[in-house]
Backbone as JSON Lines, residues from 0, in Angstrom:
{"i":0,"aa":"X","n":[-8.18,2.48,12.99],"ca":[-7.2,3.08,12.1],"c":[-7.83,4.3,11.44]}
{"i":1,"aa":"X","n":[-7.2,5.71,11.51],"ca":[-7.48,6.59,10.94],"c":[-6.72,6.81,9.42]}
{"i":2,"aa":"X","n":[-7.96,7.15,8.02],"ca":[-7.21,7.16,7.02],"c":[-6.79,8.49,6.93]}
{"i":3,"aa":"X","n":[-5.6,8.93,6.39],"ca":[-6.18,10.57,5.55],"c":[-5.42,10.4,4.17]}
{"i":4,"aa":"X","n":[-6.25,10.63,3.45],"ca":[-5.75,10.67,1.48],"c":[-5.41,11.75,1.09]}
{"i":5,"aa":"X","n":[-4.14,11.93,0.53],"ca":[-4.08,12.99,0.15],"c":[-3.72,12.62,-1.79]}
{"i":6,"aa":"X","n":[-4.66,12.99,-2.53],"ca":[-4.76,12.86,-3.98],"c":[-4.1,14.22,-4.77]}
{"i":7,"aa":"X","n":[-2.49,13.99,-4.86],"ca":[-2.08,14.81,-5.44],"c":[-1.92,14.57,-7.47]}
{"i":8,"aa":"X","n":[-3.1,13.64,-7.62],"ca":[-2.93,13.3,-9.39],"c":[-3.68,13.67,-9.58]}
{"i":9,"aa":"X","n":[-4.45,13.63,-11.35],"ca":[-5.34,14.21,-11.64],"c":[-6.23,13.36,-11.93]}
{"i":10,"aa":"X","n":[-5.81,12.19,-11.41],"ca":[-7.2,11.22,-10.93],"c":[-8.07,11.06,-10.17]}
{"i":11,"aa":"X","n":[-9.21,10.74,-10.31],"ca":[-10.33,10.91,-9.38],"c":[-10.02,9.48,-8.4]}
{"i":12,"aa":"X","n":[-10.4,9.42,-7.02],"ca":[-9.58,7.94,-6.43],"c":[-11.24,7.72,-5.65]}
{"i":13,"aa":"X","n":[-11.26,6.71,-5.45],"ca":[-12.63,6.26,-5.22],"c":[-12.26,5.94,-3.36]}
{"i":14,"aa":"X","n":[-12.8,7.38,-2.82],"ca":[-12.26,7.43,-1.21],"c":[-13.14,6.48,-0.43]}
{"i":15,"aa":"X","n":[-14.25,6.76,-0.6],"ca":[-15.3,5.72,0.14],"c":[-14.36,4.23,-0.17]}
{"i":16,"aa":"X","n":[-14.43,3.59,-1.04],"ca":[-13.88,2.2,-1.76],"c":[-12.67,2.23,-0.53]}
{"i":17,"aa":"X","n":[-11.89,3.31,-1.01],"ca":[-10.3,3.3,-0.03],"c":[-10.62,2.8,1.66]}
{"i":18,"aa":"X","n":[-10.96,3.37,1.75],"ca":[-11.42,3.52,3.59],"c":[-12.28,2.19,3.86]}
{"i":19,"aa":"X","n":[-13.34,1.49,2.99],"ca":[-13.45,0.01,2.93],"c":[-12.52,-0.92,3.51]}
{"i":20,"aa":"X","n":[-11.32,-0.27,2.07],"ca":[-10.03,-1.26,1.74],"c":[-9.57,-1.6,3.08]}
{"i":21,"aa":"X","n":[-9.3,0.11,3.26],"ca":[-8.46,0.1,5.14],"c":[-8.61,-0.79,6.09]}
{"i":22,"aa":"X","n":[-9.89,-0.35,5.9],"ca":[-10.7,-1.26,7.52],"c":[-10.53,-2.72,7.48]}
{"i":23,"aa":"X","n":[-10.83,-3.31,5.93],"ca":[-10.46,-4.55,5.95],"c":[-9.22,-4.97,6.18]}
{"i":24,"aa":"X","n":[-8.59,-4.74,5.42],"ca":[-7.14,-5.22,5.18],"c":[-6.91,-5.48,7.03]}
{"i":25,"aa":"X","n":[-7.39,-3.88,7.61],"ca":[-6.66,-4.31,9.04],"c":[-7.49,-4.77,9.83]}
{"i":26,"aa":"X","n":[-8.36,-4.96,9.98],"ca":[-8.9,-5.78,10.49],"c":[-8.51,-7.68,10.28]}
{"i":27,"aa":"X","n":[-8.4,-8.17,9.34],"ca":[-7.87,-9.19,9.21],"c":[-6.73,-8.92,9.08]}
{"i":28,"aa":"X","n":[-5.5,-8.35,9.13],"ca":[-4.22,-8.26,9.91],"c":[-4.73,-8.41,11.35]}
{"i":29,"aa":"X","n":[-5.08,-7.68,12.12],"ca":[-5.59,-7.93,13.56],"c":[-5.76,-9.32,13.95]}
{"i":30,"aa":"X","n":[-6.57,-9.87,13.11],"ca":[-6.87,-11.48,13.21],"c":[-5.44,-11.97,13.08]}
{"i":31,"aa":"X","n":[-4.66,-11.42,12.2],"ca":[-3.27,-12.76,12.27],"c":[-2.23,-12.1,13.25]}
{"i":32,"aa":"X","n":[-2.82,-11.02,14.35],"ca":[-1.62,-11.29,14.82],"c":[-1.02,-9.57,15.04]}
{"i":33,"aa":"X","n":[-1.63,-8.86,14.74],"ca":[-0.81,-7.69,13.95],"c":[-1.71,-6.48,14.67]}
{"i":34,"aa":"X","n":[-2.32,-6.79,15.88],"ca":[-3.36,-5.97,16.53],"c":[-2.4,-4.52,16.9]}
{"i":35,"aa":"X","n":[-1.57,-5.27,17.85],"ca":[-0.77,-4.19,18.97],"c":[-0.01,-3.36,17.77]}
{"i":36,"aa":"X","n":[0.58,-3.35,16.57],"ca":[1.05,-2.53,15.95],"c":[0.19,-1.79,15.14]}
{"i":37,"aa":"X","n":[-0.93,-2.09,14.86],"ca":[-2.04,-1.55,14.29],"c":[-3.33,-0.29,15.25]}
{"i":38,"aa":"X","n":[-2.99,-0.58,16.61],"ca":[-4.17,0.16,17.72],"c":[-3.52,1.53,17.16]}
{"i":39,"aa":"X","n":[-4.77,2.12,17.65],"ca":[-4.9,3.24,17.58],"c":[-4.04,4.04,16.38]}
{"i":40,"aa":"X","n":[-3.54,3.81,15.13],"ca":[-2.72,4.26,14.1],"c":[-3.7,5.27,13.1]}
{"i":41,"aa":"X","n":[-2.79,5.84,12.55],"ca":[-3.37,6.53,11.46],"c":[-2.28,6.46,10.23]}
{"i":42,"aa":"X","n":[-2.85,6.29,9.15],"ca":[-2.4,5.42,7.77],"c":[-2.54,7.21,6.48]}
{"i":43,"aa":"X","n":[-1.2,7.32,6.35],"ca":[-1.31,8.73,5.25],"c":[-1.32,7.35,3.91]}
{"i":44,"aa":"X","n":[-2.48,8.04,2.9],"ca":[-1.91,7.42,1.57],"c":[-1.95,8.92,0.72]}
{"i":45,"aa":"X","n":[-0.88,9.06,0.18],"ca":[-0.78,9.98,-0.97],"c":[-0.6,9.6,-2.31]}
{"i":46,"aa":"X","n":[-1.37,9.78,-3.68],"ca":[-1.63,9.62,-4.64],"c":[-0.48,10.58,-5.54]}
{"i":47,"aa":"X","n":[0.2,10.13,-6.6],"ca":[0.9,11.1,-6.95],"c":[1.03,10.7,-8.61]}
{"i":48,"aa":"X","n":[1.1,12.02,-9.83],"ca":[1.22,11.34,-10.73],"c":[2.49,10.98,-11.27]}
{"i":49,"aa":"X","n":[2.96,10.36,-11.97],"ca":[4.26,9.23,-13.0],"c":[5.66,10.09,-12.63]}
{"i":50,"aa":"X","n":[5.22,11.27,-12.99],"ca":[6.49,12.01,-13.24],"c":[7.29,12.55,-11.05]}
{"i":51,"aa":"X","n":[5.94,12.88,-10.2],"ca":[6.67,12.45,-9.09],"c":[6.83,11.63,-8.19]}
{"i":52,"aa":"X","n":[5.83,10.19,-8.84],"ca":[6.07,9.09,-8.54],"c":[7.67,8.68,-9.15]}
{"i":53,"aa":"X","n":[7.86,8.69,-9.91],"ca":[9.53,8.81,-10.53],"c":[10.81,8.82,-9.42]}
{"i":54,"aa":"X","n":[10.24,10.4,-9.44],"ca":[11.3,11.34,-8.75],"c":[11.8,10.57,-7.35]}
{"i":55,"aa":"X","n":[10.17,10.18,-6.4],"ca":[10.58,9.61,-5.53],"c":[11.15,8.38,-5.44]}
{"i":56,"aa":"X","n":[10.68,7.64,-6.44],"ca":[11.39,6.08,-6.47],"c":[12.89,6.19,-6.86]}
{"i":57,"aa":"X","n":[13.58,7.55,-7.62],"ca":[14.62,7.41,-7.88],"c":[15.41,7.91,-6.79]}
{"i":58,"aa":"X","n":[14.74,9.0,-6.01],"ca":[15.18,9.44,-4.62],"c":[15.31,8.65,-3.98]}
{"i":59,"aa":"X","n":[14.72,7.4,-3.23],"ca":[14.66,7.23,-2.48],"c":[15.28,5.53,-2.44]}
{"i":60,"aa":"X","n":[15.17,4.54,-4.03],"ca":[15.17,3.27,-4.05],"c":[16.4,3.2,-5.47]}
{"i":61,"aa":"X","n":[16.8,4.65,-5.77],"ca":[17.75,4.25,-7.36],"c":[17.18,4.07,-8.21]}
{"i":62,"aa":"X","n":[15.76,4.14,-8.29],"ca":[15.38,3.38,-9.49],"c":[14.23,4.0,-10.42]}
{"i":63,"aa":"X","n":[14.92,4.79,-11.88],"ca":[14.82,5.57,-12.48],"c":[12.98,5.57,-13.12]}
{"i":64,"aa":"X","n":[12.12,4.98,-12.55],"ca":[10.67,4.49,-13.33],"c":[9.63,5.05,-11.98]}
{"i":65,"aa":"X","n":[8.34,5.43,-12.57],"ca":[7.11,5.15,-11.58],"c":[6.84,4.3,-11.35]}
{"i":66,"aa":"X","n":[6.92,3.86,-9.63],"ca":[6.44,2.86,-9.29],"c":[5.05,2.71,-8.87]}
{"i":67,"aa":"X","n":[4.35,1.89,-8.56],"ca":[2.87,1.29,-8.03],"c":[2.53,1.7,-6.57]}
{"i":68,"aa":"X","n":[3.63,1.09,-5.73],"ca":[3.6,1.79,-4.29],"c":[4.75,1.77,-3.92]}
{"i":69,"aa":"X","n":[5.27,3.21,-2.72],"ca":[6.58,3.5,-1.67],"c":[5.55,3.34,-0.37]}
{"i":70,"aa":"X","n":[6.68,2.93,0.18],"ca":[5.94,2.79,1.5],"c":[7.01,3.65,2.45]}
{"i":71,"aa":"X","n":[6.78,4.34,3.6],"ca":[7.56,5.8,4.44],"c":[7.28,5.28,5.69]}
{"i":72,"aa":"X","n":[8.3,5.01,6.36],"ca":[7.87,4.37,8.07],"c":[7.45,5.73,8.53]}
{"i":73,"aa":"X","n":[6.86,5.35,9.92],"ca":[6.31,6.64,10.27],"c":[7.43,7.69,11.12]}
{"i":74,"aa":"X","n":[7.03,8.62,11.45],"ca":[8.47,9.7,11.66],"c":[7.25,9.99,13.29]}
{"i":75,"aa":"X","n":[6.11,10.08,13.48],"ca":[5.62,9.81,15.1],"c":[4.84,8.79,15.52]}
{"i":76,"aa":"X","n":[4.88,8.63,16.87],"ca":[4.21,7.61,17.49],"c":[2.86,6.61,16.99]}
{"i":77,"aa":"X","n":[1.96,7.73,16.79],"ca":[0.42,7.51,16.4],"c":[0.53,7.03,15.12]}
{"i":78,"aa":"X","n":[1.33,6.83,14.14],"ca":[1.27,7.1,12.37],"c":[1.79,5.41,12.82]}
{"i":79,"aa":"X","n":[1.19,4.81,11.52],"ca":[1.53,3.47,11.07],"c":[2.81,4.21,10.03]}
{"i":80,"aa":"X","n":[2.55,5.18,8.79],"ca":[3.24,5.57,8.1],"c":[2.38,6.09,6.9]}
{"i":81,"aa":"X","n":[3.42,5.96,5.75],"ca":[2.69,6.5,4.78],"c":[2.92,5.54,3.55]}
{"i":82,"aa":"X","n":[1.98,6.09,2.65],"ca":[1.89,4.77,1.24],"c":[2.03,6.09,0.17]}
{"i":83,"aa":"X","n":[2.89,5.73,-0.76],"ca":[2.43,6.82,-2.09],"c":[2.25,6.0,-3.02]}
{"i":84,"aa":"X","n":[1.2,6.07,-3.5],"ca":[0.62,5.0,-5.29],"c":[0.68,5.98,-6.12]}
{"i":85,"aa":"X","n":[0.7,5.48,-7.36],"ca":[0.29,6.02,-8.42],"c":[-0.63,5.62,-9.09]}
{"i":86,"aa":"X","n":[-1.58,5.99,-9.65],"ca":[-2.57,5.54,-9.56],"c":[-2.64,4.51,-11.67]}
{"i":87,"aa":"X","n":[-1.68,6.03,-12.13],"ca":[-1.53,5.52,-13.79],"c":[-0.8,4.42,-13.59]}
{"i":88,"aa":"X","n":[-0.22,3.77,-13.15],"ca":[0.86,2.67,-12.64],"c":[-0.34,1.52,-12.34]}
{"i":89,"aa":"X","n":[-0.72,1.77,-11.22],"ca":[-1.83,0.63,-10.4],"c":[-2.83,0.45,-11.93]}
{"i":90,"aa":"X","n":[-3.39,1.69,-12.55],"ca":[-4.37,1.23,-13.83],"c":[-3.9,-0.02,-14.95]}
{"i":91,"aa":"X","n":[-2.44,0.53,-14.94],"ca":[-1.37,-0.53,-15.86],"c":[-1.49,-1.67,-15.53]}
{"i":92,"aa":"X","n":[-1.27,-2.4,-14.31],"ca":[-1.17,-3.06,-13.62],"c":[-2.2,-4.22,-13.57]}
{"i":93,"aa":"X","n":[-3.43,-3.69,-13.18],"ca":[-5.03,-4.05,-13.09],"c":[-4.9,-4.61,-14.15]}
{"i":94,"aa":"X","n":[-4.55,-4.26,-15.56],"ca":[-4.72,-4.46,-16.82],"c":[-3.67,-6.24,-17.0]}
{"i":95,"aa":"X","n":[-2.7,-5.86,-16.31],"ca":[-1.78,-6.97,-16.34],"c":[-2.52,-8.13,-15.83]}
{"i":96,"aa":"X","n":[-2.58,-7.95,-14.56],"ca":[-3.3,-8.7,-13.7],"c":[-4.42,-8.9,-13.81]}
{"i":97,"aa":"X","n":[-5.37,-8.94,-14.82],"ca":[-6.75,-8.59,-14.96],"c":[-7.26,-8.53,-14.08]}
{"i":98,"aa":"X","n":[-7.54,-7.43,-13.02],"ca":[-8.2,-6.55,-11.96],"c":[-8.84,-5.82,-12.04]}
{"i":99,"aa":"X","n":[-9.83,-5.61,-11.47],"ca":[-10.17,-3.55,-11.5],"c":[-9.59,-2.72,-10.67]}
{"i":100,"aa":"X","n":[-9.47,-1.73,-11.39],"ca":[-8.8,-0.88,-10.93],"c":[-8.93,-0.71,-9.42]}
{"i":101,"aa":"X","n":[-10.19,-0.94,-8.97],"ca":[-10.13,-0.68,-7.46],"c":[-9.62,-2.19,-6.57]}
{"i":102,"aa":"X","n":[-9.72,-3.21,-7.44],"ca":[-9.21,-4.5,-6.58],"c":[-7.42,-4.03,-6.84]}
{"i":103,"aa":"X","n":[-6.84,-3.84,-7.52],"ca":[-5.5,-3.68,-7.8],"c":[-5.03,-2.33,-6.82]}
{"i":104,"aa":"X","n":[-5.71,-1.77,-6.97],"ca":[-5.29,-0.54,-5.72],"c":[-5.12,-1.21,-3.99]}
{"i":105,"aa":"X","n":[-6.62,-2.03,-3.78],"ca":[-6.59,-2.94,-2.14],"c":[-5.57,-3.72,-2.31]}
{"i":106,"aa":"X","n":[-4.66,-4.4,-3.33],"ca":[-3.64,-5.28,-3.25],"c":[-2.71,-4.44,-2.9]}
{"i":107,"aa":"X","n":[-2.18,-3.55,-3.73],"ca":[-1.11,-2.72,-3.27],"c":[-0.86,-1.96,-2.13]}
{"i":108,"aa":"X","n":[-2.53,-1.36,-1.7],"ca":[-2.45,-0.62,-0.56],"c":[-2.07,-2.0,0.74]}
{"i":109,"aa":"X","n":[-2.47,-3.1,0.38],"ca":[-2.11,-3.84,1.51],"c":[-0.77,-4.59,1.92]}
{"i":110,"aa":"X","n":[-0.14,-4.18,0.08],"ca":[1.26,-4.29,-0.23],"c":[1.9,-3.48,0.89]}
{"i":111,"aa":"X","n":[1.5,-2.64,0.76],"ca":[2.14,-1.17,1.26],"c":[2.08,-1.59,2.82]}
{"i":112,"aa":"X","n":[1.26,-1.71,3.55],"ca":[1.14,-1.93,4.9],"c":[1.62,-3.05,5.53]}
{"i":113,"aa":"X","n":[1.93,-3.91,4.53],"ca":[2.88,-5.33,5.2],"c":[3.84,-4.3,5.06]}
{"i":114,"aa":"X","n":[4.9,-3.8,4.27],"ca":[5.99,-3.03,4.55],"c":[5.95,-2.54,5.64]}
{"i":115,"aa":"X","n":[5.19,-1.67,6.19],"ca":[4.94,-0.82,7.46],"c":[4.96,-1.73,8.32]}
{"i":116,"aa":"X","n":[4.59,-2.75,8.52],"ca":[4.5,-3.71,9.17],"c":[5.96,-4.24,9.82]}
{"i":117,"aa":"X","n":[6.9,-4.3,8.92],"ca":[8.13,-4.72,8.66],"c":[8.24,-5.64,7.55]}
{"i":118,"aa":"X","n":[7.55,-6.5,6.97],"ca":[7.73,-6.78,5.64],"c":[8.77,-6.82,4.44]}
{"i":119,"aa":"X","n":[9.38,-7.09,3.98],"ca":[10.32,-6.94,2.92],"c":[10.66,-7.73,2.31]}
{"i":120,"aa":"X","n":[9.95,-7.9,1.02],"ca":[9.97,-9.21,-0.2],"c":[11.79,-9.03,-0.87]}
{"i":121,"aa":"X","n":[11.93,-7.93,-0.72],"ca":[13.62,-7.65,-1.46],"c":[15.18,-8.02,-0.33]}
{"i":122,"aa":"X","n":[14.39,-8.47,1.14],"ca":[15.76,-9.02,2.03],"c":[15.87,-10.31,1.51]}
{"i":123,"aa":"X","n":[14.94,-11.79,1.21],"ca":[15.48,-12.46,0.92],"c":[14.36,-13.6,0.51]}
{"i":124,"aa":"X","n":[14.38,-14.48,-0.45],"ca":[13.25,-15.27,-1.25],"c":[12.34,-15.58,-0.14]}
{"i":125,"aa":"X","n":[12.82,-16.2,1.39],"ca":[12.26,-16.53,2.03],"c":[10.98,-15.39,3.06]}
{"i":126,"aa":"X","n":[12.05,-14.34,2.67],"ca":[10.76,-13.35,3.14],"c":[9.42,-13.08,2.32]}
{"i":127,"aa":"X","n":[10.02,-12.91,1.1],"ca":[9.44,-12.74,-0.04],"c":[8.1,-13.86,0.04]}
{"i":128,"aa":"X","n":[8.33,-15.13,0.22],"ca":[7.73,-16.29,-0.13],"c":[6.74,-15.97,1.27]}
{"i":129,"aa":"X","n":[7.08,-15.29,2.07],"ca":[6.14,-15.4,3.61],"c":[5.48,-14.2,3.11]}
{"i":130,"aa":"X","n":[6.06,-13.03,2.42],"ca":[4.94,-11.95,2.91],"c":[3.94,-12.04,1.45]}
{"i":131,"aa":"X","n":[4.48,-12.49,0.27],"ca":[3.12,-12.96,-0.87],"c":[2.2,-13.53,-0.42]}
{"i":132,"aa":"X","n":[2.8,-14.99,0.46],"ca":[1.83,-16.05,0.92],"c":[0.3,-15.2,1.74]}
{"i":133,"aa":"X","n":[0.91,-14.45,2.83],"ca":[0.23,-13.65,3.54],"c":[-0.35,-12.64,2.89]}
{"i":134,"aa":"X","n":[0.1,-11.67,1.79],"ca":[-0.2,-11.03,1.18],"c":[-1.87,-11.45,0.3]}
{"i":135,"aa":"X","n":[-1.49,-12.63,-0.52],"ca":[-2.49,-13.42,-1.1],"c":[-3.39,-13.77,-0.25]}
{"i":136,"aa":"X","n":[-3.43,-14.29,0.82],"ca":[-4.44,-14.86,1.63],"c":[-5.11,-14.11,1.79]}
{"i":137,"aa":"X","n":[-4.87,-12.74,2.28],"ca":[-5.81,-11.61,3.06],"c":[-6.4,-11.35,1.93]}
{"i":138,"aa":"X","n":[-6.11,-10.78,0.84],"ca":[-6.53,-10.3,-0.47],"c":[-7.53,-11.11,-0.78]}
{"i":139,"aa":"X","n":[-7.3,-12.62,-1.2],"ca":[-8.38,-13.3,-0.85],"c":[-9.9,-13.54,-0.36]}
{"i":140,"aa":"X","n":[-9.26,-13.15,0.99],"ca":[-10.7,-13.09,1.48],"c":[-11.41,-11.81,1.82]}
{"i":141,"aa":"X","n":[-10.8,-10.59,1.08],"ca":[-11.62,-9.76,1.29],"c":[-12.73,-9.73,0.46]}
């Protein structure tokens, strides 16, 4: 899996850490199953701050707040897709969840890639209940 980051906030994002995250996360996706949609891909994550993290969540989902992560199916062959975080969002978050900031970022970024995956906790409890379950496990053992 090829990463490329593009950090459009005025946060510093810990890229080495990121590209860790990557490899893991898919690599144990690979293990459950998830190889053939994962070969040869390349993974955009773009970083964005509150105000066009906003814009896009209201563009794109109705829903007037910065969110944590969008996830963008891919538009060619080679692309898994794309992830946009925010990073002031994910810091919030960490705080909720008592995380660090960089464990709360690998949850979401792996949030983000079950979506890509096909994934979708919002079609129905039962999806929801399969892709946490899965969600948690991997997180887990990284």
């Amino acid at each position: 899996m090829t990463l490329l980051c593009i950090n459009q906030s005025k946060l510093r994002m810990p890229r080495v850490y990121l590209q860790n995250c990557v490899e893991q996360v898919v690599a144990k996706l690979k293990r459950k199953g998830f190889a053939r949609q994962l070969k040869d891909k390349q993974l955009v994550i773009v970083f964005l701050d509150p105000k066009e993290a906003k814009r896009l969540n209201h563009q794109y989902r109705g829903k007037k707040y910065a969110t944590d992560v969008l996830s963008f199916l891919p538009i060619e062959q080679h692309s898994l897709g794309e992830l946009v975080l925010c990073p002031q969002v994910l810091k919030k978050q960490a705080l909720e969840h008592d995380l660090t900031f960089r464990d709360e970022l690998c949850y979401m970024v792996l949030h983000g890639i079950l979506h890509l995956l096909g994934f979708d906790h919002e079609r129905s409890e039962a999806e929801a209940r399969r892709m946490f379950r899965l969600q948690d496990e991997i997180f887990e053992s990284l």
